[in-house]
N, CA, C and O atoms as CSV, one atom per row, in Angstrom:
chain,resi,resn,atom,element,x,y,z
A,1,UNK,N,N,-22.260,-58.644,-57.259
A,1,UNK,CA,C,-23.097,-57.554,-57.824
A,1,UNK,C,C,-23.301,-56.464,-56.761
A,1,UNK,O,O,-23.363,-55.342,-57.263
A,2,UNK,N,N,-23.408,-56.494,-55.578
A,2,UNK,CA,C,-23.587,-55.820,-54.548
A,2,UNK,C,C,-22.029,-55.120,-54.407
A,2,UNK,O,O,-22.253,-53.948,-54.108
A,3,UNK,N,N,-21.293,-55.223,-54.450
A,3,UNK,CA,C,-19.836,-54.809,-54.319
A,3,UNK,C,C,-20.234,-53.829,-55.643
A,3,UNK,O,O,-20.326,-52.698,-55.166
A,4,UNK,N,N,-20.458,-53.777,-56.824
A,4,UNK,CA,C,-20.698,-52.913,-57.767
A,4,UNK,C,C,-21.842,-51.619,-57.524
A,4,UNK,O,O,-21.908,-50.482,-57.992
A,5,UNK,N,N,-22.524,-52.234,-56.751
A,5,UNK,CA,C,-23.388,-51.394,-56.163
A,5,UNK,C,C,-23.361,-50.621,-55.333
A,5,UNK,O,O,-24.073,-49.617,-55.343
A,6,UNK,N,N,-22.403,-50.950,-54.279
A,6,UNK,CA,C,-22.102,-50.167,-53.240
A,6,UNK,C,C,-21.121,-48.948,-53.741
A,6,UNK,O,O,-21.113,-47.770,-53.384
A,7,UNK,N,N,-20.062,-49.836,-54.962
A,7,UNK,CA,C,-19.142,-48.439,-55.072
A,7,UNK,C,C,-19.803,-47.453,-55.831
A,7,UNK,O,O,-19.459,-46.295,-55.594
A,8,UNK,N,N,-21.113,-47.727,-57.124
A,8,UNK,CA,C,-21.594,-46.346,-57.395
A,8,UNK,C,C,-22.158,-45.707,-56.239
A,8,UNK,O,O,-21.620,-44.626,-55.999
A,9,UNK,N,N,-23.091,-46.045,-55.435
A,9,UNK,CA,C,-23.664,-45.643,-54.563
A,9,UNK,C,C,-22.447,-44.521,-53.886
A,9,UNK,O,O,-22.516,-43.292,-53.913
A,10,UNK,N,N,-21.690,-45.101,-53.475
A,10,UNK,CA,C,-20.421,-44.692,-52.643
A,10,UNK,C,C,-19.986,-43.165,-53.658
A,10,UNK,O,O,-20.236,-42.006,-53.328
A,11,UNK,N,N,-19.445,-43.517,-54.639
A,11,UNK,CA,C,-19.021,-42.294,-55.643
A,11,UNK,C,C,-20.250,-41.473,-55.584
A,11,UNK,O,O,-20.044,-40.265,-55.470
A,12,UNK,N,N,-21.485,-41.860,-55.637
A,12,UNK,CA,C,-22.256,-40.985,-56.143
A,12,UNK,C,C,-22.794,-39.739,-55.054
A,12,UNK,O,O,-23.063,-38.566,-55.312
A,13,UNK,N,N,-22.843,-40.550,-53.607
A,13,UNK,CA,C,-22.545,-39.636,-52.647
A,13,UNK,C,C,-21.330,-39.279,-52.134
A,13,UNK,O,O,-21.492,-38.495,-51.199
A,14,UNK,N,N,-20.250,-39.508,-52.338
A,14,UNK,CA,C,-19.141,-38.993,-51.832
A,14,UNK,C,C,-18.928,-37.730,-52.725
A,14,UNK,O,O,-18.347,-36.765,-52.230
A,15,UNK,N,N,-19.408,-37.684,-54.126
A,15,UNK,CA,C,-19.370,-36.616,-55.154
A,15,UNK,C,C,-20.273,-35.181,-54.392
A,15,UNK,O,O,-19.894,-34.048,-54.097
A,16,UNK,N,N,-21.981,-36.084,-54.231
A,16,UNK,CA,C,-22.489,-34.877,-53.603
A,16,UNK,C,C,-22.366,-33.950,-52.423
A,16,UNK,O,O,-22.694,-32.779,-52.229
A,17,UNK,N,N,-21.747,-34.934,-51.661
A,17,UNK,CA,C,-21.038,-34.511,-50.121
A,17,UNK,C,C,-20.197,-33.173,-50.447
A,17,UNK,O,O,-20.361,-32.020,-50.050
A,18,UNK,N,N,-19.124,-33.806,-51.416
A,18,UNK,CA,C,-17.751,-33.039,-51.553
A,18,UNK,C,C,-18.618,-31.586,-52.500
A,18,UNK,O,O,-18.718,-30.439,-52.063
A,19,UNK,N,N,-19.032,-31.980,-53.556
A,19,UNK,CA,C,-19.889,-30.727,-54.658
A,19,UNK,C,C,-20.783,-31.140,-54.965
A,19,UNK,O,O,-20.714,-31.808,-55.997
A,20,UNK,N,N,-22.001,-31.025,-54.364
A,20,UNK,CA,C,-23.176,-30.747,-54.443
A,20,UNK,C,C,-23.663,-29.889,-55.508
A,20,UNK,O,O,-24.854,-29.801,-55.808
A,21,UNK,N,N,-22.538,-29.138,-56.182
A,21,UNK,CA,C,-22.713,-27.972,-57.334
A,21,UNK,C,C,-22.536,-28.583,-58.117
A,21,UNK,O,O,-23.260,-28.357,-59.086
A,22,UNK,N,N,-21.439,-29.812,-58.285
A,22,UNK,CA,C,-20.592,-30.419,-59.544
A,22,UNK,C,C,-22.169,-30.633,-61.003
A,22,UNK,O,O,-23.399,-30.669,-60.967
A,23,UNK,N,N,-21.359,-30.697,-61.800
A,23,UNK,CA,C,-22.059,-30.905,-63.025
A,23,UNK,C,C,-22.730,-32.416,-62.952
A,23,UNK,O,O,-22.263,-33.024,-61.989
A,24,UNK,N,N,-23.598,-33.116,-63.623
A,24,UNK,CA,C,-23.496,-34.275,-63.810
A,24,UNK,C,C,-23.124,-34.784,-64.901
A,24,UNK,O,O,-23.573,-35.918,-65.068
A,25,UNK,N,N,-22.473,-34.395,-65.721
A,25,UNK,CA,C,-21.209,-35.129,-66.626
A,25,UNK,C,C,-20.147,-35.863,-65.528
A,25,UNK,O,O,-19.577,-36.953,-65.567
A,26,UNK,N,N,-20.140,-34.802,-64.562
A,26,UNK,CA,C,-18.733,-35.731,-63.587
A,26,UNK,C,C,-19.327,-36.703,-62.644
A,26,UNK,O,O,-18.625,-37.127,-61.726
A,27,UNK,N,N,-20.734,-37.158,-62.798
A,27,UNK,CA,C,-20.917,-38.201,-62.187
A,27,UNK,C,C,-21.372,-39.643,-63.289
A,27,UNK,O,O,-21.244,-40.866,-63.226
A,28,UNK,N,N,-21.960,-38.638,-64.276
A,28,UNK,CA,C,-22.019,-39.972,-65.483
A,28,UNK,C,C,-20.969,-40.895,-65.273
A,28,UNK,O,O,-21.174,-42.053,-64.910
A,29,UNK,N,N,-19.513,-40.271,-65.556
A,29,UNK,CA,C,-18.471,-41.607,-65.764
A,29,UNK,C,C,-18.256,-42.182,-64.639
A,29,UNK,O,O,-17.945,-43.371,-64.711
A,30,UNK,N,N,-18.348,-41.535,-63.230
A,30,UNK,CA,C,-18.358,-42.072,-62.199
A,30,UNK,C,C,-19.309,-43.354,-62.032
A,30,UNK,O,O,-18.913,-44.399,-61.516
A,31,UNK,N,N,-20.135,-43.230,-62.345
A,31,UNK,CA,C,-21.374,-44.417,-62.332
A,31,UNK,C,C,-21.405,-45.145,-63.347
A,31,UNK,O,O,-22.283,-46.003,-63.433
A,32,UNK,N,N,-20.425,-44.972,-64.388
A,32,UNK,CA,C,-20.339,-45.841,-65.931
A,32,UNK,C,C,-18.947,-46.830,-64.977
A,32,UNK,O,O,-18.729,-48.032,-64.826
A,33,UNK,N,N,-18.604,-46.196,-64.742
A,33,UNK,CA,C,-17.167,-46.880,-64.159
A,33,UNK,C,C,-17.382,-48.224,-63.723
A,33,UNK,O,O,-16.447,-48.882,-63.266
């Protein structure tokens, strides 16, 4: 469960790092994933 956790975590800041502007539609599926 922790391995699942780490990779939203991971996407969810690697998203804001990279675009901080991005929409959050493009992180919904990221974190559905």
């Amino acid at each position: 469960m922790q391995e699942a956790k780490e990779e939203m975590g991971a996407c969810d800041t690697n998203r804001e790092i990279e675009m901080p502007m991005q929409p959050a539609a493009d992180t919904e599926p990221c974190v559905g994933a």
